[in-house]
C-alpha positions as CSV (number, residue, x, y, z in Angstrom):
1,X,0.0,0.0,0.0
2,X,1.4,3.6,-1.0
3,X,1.3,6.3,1.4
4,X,-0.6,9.1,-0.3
5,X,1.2,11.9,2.1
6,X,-1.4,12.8,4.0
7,X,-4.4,12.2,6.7
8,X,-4.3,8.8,5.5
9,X,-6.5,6.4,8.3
10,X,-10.2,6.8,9.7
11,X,-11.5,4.6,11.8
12,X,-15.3,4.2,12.0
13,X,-18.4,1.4,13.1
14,X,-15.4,-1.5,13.3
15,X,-13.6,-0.3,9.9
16,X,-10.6,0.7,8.4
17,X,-11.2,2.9,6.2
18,X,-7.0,4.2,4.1
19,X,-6.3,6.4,1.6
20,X,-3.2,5.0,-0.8
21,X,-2.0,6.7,-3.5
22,X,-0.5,9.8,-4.3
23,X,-1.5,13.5,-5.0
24,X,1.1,14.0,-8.6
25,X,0.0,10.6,-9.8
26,X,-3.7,8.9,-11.3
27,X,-3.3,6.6,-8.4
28,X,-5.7,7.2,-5.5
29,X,-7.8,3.7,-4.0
30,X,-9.6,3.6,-0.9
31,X,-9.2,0.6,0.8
32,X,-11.7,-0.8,3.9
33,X,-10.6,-3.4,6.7
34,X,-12.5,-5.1,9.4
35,X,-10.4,-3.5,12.1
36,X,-10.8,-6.8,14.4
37,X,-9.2,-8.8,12.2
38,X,-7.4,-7.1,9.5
39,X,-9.3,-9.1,7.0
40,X,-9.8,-6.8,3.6
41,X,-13.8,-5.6,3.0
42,X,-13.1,-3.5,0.0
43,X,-11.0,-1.7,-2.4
44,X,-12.2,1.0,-5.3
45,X,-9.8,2.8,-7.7
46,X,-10.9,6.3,-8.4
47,X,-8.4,6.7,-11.6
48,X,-7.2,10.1,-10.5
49,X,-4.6,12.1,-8.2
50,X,-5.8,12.9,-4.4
51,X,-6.9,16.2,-4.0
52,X,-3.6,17.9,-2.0
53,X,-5.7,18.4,1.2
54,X,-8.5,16.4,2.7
55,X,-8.6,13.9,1.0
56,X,-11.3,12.1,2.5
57,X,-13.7,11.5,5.4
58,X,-16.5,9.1,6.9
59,X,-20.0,10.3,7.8
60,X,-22.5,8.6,8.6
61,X,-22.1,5.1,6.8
62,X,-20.6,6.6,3.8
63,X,-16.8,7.4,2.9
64,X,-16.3,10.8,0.8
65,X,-13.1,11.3,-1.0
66,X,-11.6,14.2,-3.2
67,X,-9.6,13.9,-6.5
68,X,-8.5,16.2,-9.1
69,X,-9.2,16.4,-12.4
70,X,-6.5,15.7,-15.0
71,X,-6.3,19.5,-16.0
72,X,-6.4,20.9,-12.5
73,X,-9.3,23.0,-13.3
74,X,-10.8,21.6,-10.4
75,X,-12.1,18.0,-9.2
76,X,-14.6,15.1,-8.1
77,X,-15.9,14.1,-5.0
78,X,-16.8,10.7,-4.9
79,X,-19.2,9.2,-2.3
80,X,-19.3,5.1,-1.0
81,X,-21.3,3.1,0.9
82,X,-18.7,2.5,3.9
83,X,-19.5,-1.0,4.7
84,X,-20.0,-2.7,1.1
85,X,-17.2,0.1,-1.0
86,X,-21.3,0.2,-3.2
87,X,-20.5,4.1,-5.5
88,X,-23.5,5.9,-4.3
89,X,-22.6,9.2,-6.6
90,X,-19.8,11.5,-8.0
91,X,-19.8,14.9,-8.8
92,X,-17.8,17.3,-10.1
93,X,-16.4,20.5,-7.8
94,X,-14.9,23.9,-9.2
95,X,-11.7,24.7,-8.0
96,X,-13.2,27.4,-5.9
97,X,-15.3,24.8,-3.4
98,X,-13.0,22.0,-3.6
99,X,-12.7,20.6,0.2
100,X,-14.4,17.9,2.1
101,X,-15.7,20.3,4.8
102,X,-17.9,17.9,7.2
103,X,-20.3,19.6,9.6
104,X,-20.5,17.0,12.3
105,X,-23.4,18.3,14.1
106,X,-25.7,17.9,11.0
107,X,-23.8,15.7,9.1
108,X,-24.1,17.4,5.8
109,X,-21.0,18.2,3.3
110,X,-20.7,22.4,3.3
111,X,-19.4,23.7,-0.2
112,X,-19.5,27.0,-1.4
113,X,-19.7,28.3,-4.9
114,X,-20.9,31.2,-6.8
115,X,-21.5,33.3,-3.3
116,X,-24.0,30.5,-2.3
117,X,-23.1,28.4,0.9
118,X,-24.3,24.8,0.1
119,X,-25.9,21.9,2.7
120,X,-25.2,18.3,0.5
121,X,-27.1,14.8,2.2
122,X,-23.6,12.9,1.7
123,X,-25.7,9.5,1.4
124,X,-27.5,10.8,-1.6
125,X,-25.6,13.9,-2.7
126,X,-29.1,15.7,-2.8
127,X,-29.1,19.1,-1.3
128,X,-30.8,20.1,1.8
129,X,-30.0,24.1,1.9
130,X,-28.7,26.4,-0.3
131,X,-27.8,30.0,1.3
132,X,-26.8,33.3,-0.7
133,X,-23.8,34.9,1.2
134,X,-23.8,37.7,-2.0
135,X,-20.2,37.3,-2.7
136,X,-18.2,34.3,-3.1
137,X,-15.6,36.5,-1.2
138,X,-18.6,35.4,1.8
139,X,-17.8,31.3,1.1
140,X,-17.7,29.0,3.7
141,X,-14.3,29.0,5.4
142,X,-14.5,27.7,8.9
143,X,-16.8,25.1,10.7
144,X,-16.9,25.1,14.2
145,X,-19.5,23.6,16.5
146,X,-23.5,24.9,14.8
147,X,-21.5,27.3,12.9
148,X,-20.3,27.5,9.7
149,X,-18.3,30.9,9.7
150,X,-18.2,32.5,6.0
151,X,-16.5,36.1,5.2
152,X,-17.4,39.2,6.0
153,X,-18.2,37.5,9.5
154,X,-21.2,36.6,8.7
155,X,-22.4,33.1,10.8
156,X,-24.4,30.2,9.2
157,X,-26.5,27.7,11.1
158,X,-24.6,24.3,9.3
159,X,-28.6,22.3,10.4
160,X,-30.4,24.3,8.4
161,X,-28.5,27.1,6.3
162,X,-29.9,29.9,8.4
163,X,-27.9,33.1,8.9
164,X,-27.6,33.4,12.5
165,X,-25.6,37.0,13.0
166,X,-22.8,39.1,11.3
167,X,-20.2,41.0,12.5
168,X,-18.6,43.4,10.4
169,X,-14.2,42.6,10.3
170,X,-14.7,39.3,12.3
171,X,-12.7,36.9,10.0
172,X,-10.8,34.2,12.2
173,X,-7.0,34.3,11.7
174,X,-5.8,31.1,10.0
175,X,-9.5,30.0,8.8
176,X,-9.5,28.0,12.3
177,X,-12.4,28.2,14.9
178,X,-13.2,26.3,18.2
179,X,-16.9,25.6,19.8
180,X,-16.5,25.5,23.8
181,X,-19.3,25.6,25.8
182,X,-21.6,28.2,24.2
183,X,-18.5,30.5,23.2
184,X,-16.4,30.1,19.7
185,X,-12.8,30.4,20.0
186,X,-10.8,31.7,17.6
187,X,-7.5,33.4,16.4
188,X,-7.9,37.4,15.9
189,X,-5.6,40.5,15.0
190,X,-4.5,41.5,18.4
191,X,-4.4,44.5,20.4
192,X,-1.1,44.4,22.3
193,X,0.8,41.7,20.3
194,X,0.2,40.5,17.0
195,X,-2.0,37.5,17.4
196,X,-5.1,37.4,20.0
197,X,-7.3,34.5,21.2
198,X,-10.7,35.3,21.2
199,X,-13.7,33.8,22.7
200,X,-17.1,35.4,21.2
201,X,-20.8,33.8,22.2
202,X,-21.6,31.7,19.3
203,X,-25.1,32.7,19.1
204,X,-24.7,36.6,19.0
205,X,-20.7,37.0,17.7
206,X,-20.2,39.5,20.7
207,X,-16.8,39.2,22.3
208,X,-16.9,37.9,25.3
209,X,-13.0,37.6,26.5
210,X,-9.5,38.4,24.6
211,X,-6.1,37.3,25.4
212,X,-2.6,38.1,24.1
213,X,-1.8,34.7,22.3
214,X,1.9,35.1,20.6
215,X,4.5,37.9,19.9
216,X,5.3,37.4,15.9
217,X,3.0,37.2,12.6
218,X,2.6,33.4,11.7
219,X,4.3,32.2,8.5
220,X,1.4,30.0,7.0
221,X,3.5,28.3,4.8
222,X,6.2,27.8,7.7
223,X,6.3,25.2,10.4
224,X,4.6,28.2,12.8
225,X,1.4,28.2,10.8
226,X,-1.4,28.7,13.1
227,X,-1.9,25.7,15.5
228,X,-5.1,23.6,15.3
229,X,-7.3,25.4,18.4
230,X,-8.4,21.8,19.3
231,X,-4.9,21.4,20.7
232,X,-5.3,23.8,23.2
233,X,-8.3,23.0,24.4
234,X,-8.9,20.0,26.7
235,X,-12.5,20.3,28.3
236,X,-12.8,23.8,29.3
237,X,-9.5,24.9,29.8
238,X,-7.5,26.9,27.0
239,X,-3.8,27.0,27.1
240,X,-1.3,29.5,26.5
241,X,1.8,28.0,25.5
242,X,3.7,30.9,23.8
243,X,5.2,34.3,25.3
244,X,2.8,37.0,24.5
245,X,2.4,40.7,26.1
246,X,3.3,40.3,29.8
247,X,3.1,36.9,30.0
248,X,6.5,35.0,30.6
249,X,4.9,31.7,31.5
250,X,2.9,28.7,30.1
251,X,-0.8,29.4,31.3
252,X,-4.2,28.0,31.8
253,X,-7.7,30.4,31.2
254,X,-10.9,28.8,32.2
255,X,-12.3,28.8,28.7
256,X,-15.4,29.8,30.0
257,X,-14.8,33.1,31.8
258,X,-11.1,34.2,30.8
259,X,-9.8,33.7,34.0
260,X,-6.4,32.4,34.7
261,X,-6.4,28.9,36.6
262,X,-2.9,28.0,37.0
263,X,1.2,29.2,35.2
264,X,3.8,26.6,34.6
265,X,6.4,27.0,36.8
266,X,9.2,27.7,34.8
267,X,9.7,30.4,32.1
268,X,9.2,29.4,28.1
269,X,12.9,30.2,27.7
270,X,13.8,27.8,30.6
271,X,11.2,25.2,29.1
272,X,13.1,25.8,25.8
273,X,9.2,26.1,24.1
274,X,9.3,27.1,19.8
275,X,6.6,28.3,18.4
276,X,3.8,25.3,17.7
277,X,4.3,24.4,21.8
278,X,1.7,22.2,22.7
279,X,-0.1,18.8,21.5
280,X,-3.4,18.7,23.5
281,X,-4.5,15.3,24.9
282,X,-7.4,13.5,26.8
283,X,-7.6,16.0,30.0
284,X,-4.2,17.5,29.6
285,X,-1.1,19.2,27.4
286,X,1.7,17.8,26.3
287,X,4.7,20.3,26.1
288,X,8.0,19.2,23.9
289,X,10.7,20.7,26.5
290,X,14.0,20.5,25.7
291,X,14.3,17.3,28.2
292,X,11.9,15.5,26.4
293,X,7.8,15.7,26.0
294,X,6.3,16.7,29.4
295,X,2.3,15.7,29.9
296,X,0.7,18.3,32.4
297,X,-3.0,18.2,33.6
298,X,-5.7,20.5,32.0
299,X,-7.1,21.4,35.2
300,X,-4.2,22.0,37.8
301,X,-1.4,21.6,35.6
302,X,0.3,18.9,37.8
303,X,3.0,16.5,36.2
304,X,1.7,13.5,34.4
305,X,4.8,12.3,33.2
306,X,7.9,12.4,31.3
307,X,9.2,10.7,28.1
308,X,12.8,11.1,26.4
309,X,12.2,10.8,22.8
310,X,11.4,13.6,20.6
311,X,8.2,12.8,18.4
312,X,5.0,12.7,20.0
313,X,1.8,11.9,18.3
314,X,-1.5,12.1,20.3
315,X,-4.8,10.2,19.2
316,X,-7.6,9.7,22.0
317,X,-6.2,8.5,25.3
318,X,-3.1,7.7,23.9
319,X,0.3,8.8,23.2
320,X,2.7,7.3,20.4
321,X,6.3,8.3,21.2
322,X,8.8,7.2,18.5
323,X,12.5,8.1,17.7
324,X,14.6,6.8,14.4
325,X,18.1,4.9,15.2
326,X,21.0,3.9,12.7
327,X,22.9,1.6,12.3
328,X,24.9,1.6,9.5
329,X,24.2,3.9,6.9
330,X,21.5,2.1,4.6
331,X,19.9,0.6,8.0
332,X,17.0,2.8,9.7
333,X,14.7,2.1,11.6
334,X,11.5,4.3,14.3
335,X,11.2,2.5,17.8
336,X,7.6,3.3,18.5
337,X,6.5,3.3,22.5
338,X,2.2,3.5,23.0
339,X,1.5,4.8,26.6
340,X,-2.0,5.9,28.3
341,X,-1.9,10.0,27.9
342,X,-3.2,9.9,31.5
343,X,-0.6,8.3,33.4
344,X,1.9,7.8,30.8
345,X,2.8,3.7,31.2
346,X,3.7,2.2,28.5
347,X,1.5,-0.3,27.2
348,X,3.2,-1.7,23.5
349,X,6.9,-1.4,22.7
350,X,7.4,-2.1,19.1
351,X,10.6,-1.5,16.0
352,X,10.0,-0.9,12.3
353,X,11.8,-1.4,9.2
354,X,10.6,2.6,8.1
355,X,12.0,6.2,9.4
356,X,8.3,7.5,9.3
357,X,4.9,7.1,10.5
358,X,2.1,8.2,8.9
359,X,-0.9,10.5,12.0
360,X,-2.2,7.2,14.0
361,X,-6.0,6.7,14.8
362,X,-8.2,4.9,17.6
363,X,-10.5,3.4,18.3
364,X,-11.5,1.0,21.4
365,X,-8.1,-0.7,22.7
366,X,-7.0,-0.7,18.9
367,X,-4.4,2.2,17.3
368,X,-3.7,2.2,13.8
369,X,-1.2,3.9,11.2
370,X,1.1,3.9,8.3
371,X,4.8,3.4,8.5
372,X,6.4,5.4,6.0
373,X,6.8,2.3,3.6
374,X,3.1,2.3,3.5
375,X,2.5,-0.9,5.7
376,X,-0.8,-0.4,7.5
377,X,0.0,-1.4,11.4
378,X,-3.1,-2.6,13.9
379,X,-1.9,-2.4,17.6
380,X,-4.2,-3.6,19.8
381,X,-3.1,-2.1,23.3
């Protein structure tokens, strides 16, 4: 199986579902596994090149997946019956709404084209809403909890295509949004330092508490691109991992209110934090120090525990931790170590014959990925 590059493993209702193939070549296959026993359920060719982001997706009983067209113009979603691989429809997209932009809550496929904002069934591709945002400048760009955030700040109800409020300038920073509780949390243009966090009530847009978030302009096409919110955000508690305005240590707001709940002990200089600081997992952070990954709770920020490698990749309640050795010059290979995020004992120990492993996914007692060869793994833990 080739590694198309990519989110490349959803689990879902017992299955496998992988994406092999690549995004330059007419390659892309979906293949399906019974994730008990490994034992192959399905495979379709799609006869094209992966889209370059988002490939695919399960919702509700049916895997979606995006390809381009041959002359880049724009592409094809194709839609399968998750359990039997059964081609329930295809369709073509512009360039303009190509994504596979889910809203959970509802489970319809958002697309925007034309200034219209676009509710799809993904079982039967029919459409359930169609909204005019005026402008396709107004397209759909962020979904977050109910919402589906377009430009121009205006807010979208993702059930039923509703426009719920507008507020003139409001446009997220990085096209990334957060539900928590009844607030959205987002990235703005700050006040005292270049980039704020923001928490606004989702059903009005009013802001409802601002915090200095970091000191320099992102690069988005650098490896201090905006960090995925959901990584900061255990529960209720947002955290602060980055020097900005006043603050010289890692911090914890209640998400709700603003307030601060707890600092880090030690200075990010001393804690030898970079820019993208934190991976967020079950009920707590974990912060690559320059000792090694350190796990803190969410909601005192106590030690969970320590690891010495360097790589950590989160999924659920558990935490991959992987390193590559050498030992001659054509011989590589990743030691990979599973422990519980909570308490941080290790629960598989495992080598493999690749220096790269593809974003791991859970389900149950069961943790799956890609080495870098494009060998699919099944750990059962």
């Amino acid at each position: 199986m080739v590694n198309s590059g990519g989110p490349d493993v959803a689990l879902a209702d017992g299955r496998c579902h992988v994406a092999a193939g690549h995004y330059y070549k007419e390659t892309a296959a979906l293949h399906t596994f019974d994730l008990a026993t490994g034992r192959r359920l399905w495979r379709a060719s799609l006869n094209a090149a992966w889209a370059r982001e988002a490939r695919f997706t399960v919702i509700g009983g049916t895997v979606l997946a995006l390809t381009q067209d041959p002359d880049h113009q724009g592409g094809q979603v194709h839609a399968f019956d998750a359990a039997t691989g059964e081609r329930r429809w295809r369709r073509p997209v512009s360039t303009s709404a190509m994504g596979l932009e889910v809203h959970r809550p509802s489970g319809l496929l958002i697309s925007g084209e034309d200034g219209l904002v676009i509710g799809t069934d993904p079982r039967t591709g029919h459409r359930r809403w169609v909204t005019d945002v005026s402008s396709p400048y107004d397209a759909p760009r962020v979904l977050a909890g109910d919402l589906i955030l377009c430009g121009r700040g205006t807010a979208v109800l993702g059930r039923t295509g509703k426009k719920l409020w507008t507020r003139s300038g409001f446009q997220p920073q990085g096209d990334l949004a957060h539900p928590l509780g009844e607030g959205l949390l987002c990235y703005e243009a700050g006040r005292t330092a270049p980039v704020d966090l923001v928490c606004r009530a989702a059903a009005t847009g009013e802001v409802r508490w601002r915090s200095p978030f970091r000191n320099t302009e992102p690069d988005p096409l650098g490896t201090d691109a905006f960090q995925p919110l959901d990584e900061l955000v255990p529960g209720t508690t947002v955290f602060l991992p980055l020097a900005a305005g006043s603050r010289r240590k890692p911090t914890a707001l209640n998400g709700l209110t603003g307030e601060q709940t707890w600092t880090y002990g030690s200075t990010y200089e001393e804690v030898g934090l970079k820019e993208r600081a934190t991976t967020g997992v079950a009920g707590g952070f974990v912060l690559p120090t320059g000792s090694g990954p350190l796990c803190l709770a969410a909601d005192d920020g106590t030690r969970r525990w320590r690891a010495d490698t360097r790589r950590v990749q989160t999924t659920g309640a558990y935490a991959l931790l992987s390193g590559t050795g050498q030992a001659r010059v054509f011989q590589h290979w990743t030691s990979v170590r599973i422990v519980g995020a909570g308490h941080g004992r290790t629960l598989w120990t495992g080598q493999f014959d690749s220096t790269a492993m593809g974003e791991p996914a859970a389900s149950g007692d069961s943790v799956v990925f890609l080495d870098g060869s494009g060998t699919l793994w099944a750990i059962r833990v």
